[in-house]
C-alpha positions, 0 to 999 in steps of 0.5 A: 551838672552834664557839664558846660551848657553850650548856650552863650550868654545874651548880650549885654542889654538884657536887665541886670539882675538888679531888676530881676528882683522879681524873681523867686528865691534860689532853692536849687542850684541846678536841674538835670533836665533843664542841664541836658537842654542846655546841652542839646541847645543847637548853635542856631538857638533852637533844640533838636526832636531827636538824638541819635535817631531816637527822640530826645530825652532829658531824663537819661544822663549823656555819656561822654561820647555824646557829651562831646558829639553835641559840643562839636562845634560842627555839629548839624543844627537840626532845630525844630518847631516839630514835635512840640521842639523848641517851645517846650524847652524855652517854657521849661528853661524860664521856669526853671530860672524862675525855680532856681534863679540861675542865669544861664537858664535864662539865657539859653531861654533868651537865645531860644526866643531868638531863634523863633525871631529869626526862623520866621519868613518875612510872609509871617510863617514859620518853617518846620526846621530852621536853618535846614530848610531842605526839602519839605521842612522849609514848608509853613507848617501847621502840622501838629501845631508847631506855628500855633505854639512859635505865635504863642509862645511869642505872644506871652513874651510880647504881654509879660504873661507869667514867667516871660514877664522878664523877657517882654523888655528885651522882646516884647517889641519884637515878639509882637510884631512876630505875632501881627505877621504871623496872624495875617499869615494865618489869615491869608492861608484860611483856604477859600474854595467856590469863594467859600473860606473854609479851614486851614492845611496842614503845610503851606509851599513858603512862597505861594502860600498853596497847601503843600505835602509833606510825608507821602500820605499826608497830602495837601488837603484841609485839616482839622486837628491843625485848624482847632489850634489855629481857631484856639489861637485866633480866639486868644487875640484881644480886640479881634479885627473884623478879618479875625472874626470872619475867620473863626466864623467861616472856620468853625461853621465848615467845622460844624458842617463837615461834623461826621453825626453818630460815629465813634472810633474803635481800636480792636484786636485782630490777629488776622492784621499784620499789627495784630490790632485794628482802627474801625468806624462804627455807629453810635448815636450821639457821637461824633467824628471829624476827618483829619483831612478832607479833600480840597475840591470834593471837601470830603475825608481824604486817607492816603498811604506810604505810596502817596496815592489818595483814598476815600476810605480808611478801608483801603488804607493799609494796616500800618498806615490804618493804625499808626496814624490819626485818621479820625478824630474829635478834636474840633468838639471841644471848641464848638462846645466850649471854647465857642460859647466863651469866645461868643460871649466875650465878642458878641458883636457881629460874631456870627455864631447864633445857630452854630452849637448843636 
């Protein structure tokens, strides 16, 4: 064990374990990677993405330095939603206590919960970082699915689905009117253009709701990755209202008109390249591709670079940029051809969707 986990125990209303008999054997008195989340826990509730510059890992063993640089009470909270951080330790932390049975998993899962209850604005969005809002953190952020996996993770609470069935009578109540604001945020930010709803944008300024940037090239636009796990998430709702509908609609008919036909992405040795490799577009027929971003009056592929100033192909991006970024990609297929189908079946009134599956 790293030593005393710095997570205090839930109030006294969280239920006995007399009514967590549910609850599998003991079988294991600790886990070393669940015992170093509870050491990286922040004082807010959330967990940090990095350590010492370098992306956190639950693996190693914290030397004593470290050990006591993340006990020091004046610490800096860095808690994210980036980065899958945060939902991914809540999910770990209950599976463990599931495993193991001991309780200050549980709590530190319970205080993390809280801390995804507290980050959320009163509009429904979710910052990138809570409490350090500075800069473009506090931005609504639906980059790299970090609001998706907050409303999701929240939604398993407030249904008692798996493992979160032992938190759904301390939160259920209000993990799901979390999960109501956090749908209409969804549902107000689809961005409409020429009175036509289209997708979503990576990041959202947090009080007009207006696509925002956040690094220099990753500039307000319409993205696609973050829009498939937005569409996946509006496809889970149970009884969708006819606002749900109308955007998993209009969102995947723009998804499957913007379809790049008979492409496919390449990586490549170039010795001539200061990486030493390369990202190219080439013809294959059949395949398909989608721009991560496009941009919000053309509603063409936008490419931008570390100066921040947009490009139209990925040509004119340079080759750090070309290389270390997901520029392309396919990330909608799946969901047209799959996921679709599923959710036209389970709501075949007025979905809209005949004609949309290639």
């Amino acid at each position: 064990m790293m030593g005393k986990p710095l997570s205090d125990p839930l109030p006294t209303d969280i239920p006995p374990s007399s009514q967590l008999a549910a609850s599998p054997p003991v079988r294991a008195l600790d886990d070393p990677v669940a015992e170093n989340m509870l050491l990286m826990q922040t004082a807010s509730g959330g967990w940090p993405k990095h350590h010492r510059g370098r992306n956190v890992d639950y693996e190693r063993r914290y030397d004593a330095s470290e050990v006591a640089e993340l006990r020091d009470p004046a610490r800096h909270d860095d808690a994210t939603l980036d980065n899958d951080a945060t939902t991914t330790e809540i999910r770990y932390l209950i599976g463990v206590w599931h495993r193991t049975g001991q309780t200050r998993y549980l709590d530190a899962a319970g205080r993390g919960v809280e801390y995804l209850l507290a980050a959320q604005y009163a509009n429904g969005g979710w910052p990138q970082f809570h409490p350090d809002r500075s800069g473009y953190r506090r931005h609504i952020t639906f980059n790299d699915d970090a609001m998706v996996q907050a409303i999701a993770l929240l939604q398993d609470v407030a249904e008692g689905r798996g493992d979160f069935a032992v938190l759904q009578g301390r939160y259920g109540v209000r993990a799901l009117e979390a999960v109501q604001r956090g749908i209409d945020c969804i549902l107000a930010t689809q961005v409409v253009l020429d009175g036509v709803p289209t997708i979503w944008a990576q990041q959202y300024h947090a009080d007009t709701l207006q696509p925002a940037h956040a690094r220099a090239y990753e500039l307000p636009s319409l993205s696609t990755s973050e829009s498939v796990g937005i569409l996946r998430l509006l496809m889970r709702q149970p009884d969708p209202s006819p606002r749900i509908r109308q955007a998993i609609v209009t969102a995947t008919q723009w998804l499957q008109a913007h379809r790049l036909p008979d492409l496919a992405l390449r990586r490549i040795d170039d010795p001539a390249q200061e990486t030493g490799r390369d990202v190219i577009v080439v013809k294959q027929p059949g395949a398909s591709l989608w721009a991560r971003y496009y941009d919000l009056e053309t509603q063409q592929p936008l490419f931008a670079d570390r100066d921040g100033l947009p490009r139209t192909t990925l040509a004119e991006v340079s080759n750090e940029r070309r290389t270390g970024y997901a520029w392309y990609g396919t990330w909608p297929e799946p969901l047209l051809r799959k996921a679709l189908p599923r959710w036209q079946a389970a709501n075949p009134e007025g979905s809209g969707m005949e004609g949309l599956q290639k």
